[in-house]
ZALUMSE-285121 format. One record per residue (C-alpha): x, y, z; residue number from 0; residue in three letters. Coordinates in Angstrom, 2 decimals, padded with zeros to 5 digits. Each point is the difference from the previous one (the first is absolute). Example, Ala and Ser with C-alpha at 12.3 -4.5 7.8 and 13.67 -1.06 7.14 Angstrom:
residues 2
+---------+---------+---------+-----+--------+
:       X :       Y :       Z : num : residu :
+---------+---------+---------+-----+--------+
:  012.30 : -004.50 :  007.80 :   0 :    ALA :
:  001.37 :  003.44 : -000.66 :   1 :    SER :
+---------+---------+---------+-----+--------+
//
This chain:
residues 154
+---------+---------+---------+-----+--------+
:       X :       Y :       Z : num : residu :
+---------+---------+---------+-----+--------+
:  065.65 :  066.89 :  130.51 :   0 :    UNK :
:  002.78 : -000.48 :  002.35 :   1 :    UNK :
:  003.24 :  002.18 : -001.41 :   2 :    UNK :
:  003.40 : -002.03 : -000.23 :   3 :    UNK :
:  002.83 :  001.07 :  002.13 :   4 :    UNK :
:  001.99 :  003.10 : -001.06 :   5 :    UNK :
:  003.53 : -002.03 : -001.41 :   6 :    UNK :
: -002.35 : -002.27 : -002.17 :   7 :    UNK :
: -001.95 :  003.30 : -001.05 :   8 :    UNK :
:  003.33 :  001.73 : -000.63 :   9 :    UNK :
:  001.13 : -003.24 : -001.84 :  10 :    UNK :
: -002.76 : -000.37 : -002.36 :  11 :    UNK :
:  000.07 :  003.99 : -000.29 :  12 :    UNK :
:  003.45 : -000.18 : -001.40 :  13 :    UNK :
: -000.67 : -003.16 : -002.19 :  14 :    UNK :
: -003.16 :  001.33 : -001.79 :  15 :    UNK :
:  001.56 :  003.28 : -000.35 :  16 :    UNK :
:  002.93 : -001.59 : -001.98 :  17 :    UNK :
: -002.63 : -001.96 : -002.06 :  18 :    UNK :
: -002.58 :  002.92 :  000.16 :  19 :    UNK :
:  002.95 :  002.20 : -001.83 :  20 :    UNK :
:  001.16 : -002.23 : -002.86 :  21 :    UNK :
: -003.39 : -000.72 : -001.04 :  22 :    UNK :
: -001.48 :  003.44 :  000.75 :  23 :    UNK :
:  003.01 :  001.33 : -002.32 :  24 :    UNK :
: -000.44 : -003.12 : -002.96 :  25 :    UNK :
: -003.82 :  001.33 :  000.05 :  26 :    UNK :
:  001.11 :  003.81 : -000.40 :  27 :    UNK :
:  001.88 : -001.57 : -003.43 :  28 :    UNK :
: -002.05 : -001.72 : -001.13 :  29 :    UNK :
: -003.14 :  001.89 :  000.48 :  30 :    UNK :
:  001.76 :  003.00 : -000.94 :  31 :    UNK :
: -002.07 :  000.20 : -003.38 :  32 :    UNK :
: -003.43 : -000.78 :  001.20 :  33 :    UNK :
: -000.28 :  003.19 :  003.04 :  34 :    UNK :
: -002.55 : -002.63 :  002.29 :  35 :    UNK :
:  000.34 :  001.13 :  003.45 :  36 :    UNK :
:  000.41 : -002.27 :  003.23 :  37 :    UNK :
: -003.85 : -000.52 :  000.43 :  38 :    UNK :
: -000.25 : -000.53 : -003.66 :  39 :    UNK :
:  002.32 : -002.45 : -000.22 :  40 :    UNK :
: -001.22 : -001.60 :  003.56 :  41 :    UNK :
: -003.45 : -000.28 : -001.98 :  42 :    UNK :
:  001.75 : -002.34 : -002.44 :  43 :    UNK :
:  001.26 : -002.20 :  001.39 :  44 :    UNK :
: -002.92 : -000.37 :  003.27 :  45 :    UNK :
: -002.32 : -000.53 : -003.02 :  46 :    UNK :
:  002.65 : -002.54 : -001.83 :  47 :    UNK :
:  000.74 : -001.51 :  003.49 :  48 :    UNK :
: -004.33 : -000.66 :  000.32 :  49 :    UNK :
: -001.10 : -000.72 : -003.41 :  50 :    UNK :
: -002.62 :  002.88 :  000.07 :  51 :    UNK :
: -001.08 :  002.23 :  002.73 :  52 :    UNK :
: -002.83 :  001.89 :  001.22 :  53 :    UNK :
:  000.80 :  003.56 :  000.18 :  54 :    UNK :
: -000.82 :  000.30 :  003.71 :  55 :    UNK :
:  002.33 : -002.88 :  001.13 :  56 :    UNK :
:  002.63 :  002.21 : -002.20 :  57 :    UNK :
: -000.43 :  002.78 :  001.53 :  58 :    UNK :
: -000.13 : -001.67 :  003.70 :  59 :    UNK :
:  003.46 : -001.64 : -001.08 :  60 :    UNK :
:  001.48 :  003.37 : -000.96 :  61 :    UNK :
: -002.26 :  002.26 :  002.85 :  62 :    UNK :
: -001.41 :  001.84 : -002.54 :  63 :    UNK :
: -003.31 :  001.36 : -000.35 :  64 :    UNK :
: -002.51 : -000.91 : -002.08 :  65 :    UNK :
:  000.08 :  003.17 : -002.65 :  66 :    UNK :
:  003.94 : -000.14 :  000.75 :  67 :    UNK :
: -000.01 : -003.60 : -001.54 :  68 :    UNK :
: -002.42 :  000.65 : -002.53 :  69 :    UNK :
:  002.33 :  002.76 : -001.40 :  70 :    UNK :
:  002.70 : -002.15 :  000.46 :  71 :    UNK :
: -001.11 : -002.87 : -002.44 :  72 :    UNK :
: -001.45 :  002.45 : -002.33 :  73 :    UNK :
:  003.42 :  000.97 : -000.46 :  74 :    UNK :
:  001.13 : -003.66 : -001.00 :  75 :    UNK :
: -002.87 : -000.92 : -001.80 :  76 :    UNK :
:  000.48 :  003.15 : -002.37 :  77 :    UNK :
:  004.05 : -001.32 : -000.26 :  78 :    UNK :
: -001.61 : -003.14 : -001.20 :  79 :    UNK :
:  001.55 : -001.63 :  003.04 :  80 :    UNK :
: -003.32 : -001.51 :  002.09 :  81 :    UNK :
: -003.15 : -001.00 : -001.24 :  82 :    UNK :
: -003.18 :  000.56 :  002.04 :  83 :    UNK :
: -003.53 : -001.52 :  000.16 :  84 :    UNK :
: -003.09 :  000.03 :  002.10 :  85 :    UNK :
: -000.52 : -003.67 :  002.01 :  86 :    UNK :
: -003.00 : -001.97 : -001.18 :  87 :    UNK :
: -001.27 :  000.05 :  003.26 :  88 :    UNK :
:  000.17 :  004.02 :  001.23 :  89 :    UNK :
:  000.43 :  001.77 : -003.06 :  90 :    UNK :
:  001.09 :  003.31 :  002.46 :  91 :    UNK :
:  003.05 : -002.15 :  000.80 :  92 :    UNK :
:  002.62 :  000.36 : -002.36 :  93 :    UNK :
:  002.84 : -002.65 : -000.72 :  94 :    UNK :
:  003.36 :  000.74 : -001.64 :  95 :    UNK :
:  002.55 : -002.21 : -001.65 :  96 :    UNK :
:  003.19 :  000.21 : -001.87 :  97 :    UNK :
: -000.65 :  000.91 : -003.64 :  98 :    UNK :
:  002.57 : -001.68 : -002.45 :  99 :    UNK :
:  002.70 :  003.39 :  000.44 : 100 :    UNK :
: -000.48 : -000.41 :  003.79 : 101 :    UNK :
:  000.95 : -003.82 : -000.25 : 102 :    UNK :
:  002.99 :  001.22 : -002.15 : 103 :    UNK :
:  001.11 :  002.44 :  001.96 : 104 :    UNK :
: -000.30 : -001.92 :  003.51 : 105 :    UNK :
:  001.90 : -002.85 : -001.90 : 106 :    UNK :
:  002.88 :  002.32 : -000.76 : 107 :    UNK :
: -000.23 :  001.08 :  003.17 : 108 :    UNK :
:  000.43 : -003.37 :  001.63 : 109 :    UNK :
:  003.08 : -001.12 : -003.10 : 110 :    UNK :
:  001.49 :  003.04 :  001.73 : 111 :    UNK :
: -000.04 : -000.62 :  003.28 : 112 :    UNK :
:  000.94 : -004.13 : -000.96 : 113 :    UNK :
:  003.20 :  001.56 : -001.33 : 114 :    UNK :
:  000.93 :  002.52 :  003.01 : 115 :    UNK :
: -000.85 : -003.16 :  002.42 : 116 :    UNK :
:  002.54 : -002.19 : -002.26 : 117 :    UNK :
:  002.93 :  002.90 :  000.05 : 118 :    UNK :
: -000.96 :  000.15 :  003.83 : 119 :    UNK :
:  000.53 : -003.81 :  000.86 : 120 :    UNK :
:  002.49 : -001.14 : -002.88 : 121 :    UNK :
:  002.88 : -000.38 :  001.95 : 122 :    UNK :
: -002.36 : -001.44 :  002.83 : 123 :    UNK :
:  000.62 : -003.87 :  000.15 : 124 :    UNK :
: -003.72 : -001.93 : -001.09 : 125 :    UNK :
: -000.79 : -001.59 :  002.76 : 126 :    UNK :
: -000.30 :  003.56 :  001.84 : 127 :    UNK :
: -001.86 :  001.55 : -003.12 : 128 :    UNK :
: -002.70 : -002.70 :  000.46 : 129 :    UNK :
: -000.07 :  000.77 :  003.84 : 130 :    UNK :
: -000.94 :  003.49 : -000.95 : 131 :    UNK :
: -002.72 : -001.02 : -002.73 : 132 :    UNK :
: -001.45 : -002.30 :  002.38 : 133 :    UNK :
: -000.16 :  002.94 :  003.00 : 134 :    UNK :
: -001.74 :  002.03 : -003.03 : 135 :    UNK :
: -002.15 : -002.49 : -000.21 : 136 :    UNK :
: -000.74 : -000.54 :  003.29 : 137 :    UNK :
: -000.72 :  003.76 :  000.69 : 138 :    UNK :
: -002.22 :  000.03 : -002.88 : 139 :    UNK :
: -002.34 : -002.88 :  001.60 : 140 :    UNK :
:  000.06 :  001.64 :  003.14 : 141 :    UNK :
: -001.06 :  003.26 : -001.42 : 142 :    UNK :
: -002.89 : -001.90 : -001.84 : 143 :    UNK :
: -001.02 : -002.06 :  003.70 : 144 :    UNK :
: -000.18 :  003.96 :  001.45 : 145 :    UNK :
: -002.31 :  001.26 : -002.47 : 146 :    UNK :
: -001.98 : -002.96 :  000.06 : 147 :    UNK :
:  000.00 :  000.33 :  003.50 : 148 :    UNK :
: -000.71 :  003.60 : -000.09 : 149 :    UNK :
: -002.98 : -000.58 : -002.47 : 150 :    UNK :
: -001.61 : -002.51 :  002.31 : 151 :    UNK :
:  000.02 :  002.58 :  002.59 : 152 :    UNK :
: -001.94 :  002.97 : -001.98 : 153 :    UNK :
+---------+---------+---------+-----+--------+
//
Protein backbone atom coordinates (compact mmCIF):
# COMPACT_ATOMS: atom_id res chain seq x y z
CA UNK A 1 0.00 0.00 0.00
CA UNK A 2 1.35 3.17 -1.29
CA UNK A 3 1.84 5.74 1.94
CA UNK A 4 0.26 9.34 1.45
CA UNK A 5 2.52 12.26 1.41
CA UNK A 6 3.91 13.52 4.75
CA UNK A 7 1.47 17.06 5.10
CA UNK A 8 -1.66 14.79 4.45
CA UNK A 9 -0.10 12.19 7.01
CA UNK A 10 0.64 15.04 9.42
CA UNK A 11 -2.95 16.37 8.66
CA UNK A 12 -4.89 13.36 9.36
CA UNK A 13 -2.32 12.73 12.37
CA UNK A 14 -3.46 15.89 13.98
CA UNK A 15 -7.23 15.39 13.09
CA UNK A 16 -7.58 11.82 14.51
CA UNK A 17 -5.55 12.74 17.40
CA UNK A 18 -8.09 15.53 18.30
CA UNK A 19 -10.92 12.95 17.72
CA UNK A 20 -8.77 10.00 19.06
CA UNK A 21 -8.56 12.21 22.51
CA UNK A 22 -12.18 13.24 23.16
CA UNK A 23 -13.41 9.88 22.58
CA UNK A 24 -10.47 8.01 24.14
CA UNK A 25 -11.22 10.35 27.33
CA UNK A 26 -15.51 9.95 27.05
CA UNK A 27 -14.54 6.01 27.07
CA UNK A 28 -12.18 6.41 30.26
CA UNK A 29 -15.74 7.94 31.92
CA UNK A 30 -17.75 6.04 31.01
CA UNK A 31 -16.07 2.75 31.28
CA UNK A 32 -14.67 3.83 34.42
CA UNK A 33 -16.95 1.23 36.37
CA UNK A 34 -16.61 -1.78 34.22
CA UNK A 35 -12.22 -2.08 34.33
CA UNK A 36 -12.39 -3.77 30.35
CA UNK A 37 -9.13 -3.06 28.88
CA UNK A 38 -8.39 -1.76 25.21
CA UNK A 39 -8.43 -5.36 23.66
CA UNK A 40 -11.43 -6.11 25.71
CA UNK A 41 -13.30 -3.49 24.68
CA UNK A 42 -11.86 -3.84 20.87
CA UNK A 43 -13.46 -7.46 21.22
CA UNK A 44 -16.85 -5.78 21.64
CA UNK A 45 -17.38 -3.97 19.45
CA UNK A 46 -15.29 -6.22 16.32
CA UNK A 47 -17.82 -8.88 17.45
CA UNK A 48 -20.90 -6.18 17.52
CA UNK A 49 -19.45 -4.65 14.28
CA UNK A 50 -19.66 -8.70 12.60
CA UNK A 51 -22.61 -10.21 14.15
CA UNK A 52 -20.55 -13.22 15.52
CA UNK A 53 -17.03 -14.19 14.98
CA UNK A 54 -14.84 -17.06 14.82
CA UNK A 55 -12.23 -16.83 17.37
CA UNK A 56 -9.36 -17.07 14.89
CA UNK A 57 -10.56 -14.15 12.64
CA UNK A 58 -10.61 -12.31 16.28
CA UNK A 59 -7.57 -12.93 17.09
CA UNK A 60 -6.07 -12.18 13.39
CA UNK A 61 -8.00 -8.73 13.77
CA UNK A 62 -6.35 -7.99 17.12
CA UNK A 63 -2.72 -10.10 16.25
CA UNK A 64 -3.26 -12.19 18.93
CA UNK A 65 -2.56 -15.68 19.35
CA UNK A 66 -4.68 -18.31 19.55
CA UNK A 67 -4.37 -19.18 23.57
CA UNK A 68 -3.95 -15.21 23.88
CA UNK A 69 -7.56 -14.88 22.40
CA UNK A 70 -8.92 -17.75 24.01
CA UNK A 71 -8.01 -16.16 27.43
CA UNK A 72 -9.18 -13.11 26.24
CA UNK A 73 -12.93 -14.12 25.63
CA UNK A 74 -12.88 -16.31 28.58
CA UNK A 75 -12.55 -13.21 30.36
CA UNK A 76 -15.83 -11.68 28.73
CA UNK A 77 -17.75 -14.61 28.65
CA UNK A 78 -17.26 -15.04 32.56
CA UNK A 79 -18.37 -10.93 32.75
CA UNK A 80 -21.42 -12.17 31.00
CA UNK A 81 -20.38 -9.91 28.16
CA UNK A 82 -19.92 -12.55 24.92
CA UNK A 83 -21.50 -15.65 24.34
CA UNK A 84 -19.63 -18.51 22.61
CA UNK A 85 -20.56 -21.67 20.63
CA UNK A 86 -19.02 -24.35 18.52
CA UNK A 87 -20.13 -23.93 14.47
CA UNK A 88 -22.34 -26.72 13.20
CA UNK A 89 -19.96 -27.42 10.74
CA UNK A 90 -16.28 -27.72 12.76
CA UNK A 91 -17.25 -28.09 16.17
CA UNK A 92 -13.18 -27.17 17.07
CA UNK A 93 -14.11 -23.72 15.73
CA UNK A 94 -15.57 -21.62 18.18
CA UNK A 95 -17.94 -18.53 17.47
CA UNK A 96 -18.61 -15.65 19.87
CA UNK A 97 -21.34 -13.07 20.02
CA UNK A 98 -22.54 -10.31 22.17
CA UNK A 99 -24.52 -11.68 25.12
CA UNK A 100 -27.46 -9.31 26.20
CA UNK A 101 -24.79 -7.15 28.89
CA UNK A 102 -22.35 -6.94 25.92
CA UNK A 103 -25.20 -5.43 23.65
CA UNK A 104 -25.90 -3.07 26.64
CA UNK A 105 -22.79 -2.08 27.28
CA UNK A 106 -21.61 -1.48 23.48
CA UNK A 107 -24.96 0.52 23.22
CA UNK A 108 -23.90 2.83 26.02
CA UNK A 109 -20.88 2.94 24.57
CA UNK A 110 -22.05 4.17 21.22
CA UNK A 111 -25.07 6.85 23.24
CA UNK A 112 -21.72 8.08 24.53
CA UNK A 113 -19.79 8.67 21.87
CA UNK A 114 -23.36 10.11 19.86
CA UNK A 115 -23.23 12.75 22.57
CA UNK A 116 -19.32 13.74 22.52
CA UNK A 117 -19.79 13.82 18.48
CA UNK A 118 -22.94 16.28 19.06
CA UNK A 119 -20.89 18.67 21.72
CA UNK A 120 -18.04 18.33 19.02
CA UNK A 121 -20.07 19.61 15.90
CA UNK A 122 -22.94 21.75 17.62
CA UNK A 123 -21.81 24.93 16.70
CA UNK A 124 -20.78 23.32 13.24
CA UNK A 125 -23.37 24.59 10.57
CA UNK A 126 -25.48 21.11 9.10
CA UNK A 127 -24.60 21.05 5.93
CA UNK A 128 -20.81 20.47 7.11
CA UNK A 129 -21.95 17.90 9.88
CA UNK A 130 -23.50 15.79 7.06
CA UNK A 131 -20.21 16.21 4.98
CA UNK A 132 -18.45 14.58 7.85
CA UNK A 133 -21.12 11.65 8.35
CA UNK A 134 -21.01 11.01 4.80
CA UNK A 135 -16.81 10.86 4.79
CA UNK A 136 -17.56 8.34 7.86
CA UNK A 137 -19.44 6.62 5.77
CA UNK A 138 -17.45 6.52 2.99
CA UNK A 139 -14.34 5.32 4.99
CA UNK A 140 -16.38 2.69 6.45
CA UNK A 141 -17.23 1.14 2.81
CA UNK A 142 -13.83 1.45 1.85
CA UNK A 143 -12.58 -0.35 4.84
CA UNK A 144 -15.21 -3.16 4.10
CA UNK A 145 -13.99 -3.21 -0.08
CA UNK A 146 -10.19 -3.79 1.67
CA UNK A 147 -11.08 -6.65 3.68
CA UNK A 148 -13.09 -8.08 1.12
CA UNK A 149 -10.34 -7.57 -1.02
CA UNK A 150 -7.90 -8.86 1.39
CA UNK A 151 -10.07 -12.07 1.98
CA UNK A 152 -10.15 -12.85 -1.71
CA UNK A 153 -6.49 -12.83 -1.66
CA UNK A 154 -5.85 -15.53 1.31
Amino acid sequence: MKKKSSRIRAELERASRFMFTRIISSLARTMRHEELSIPQLATLHLVDEHGSMRQAALGAELGLSASAVSRLVDSLVSRDLLCRRETATDRRARVIELAPHGRELVAQLGESRVDLLEDVTRTMPSGIVHLMIDNFERLREARRSATRGEAKEA
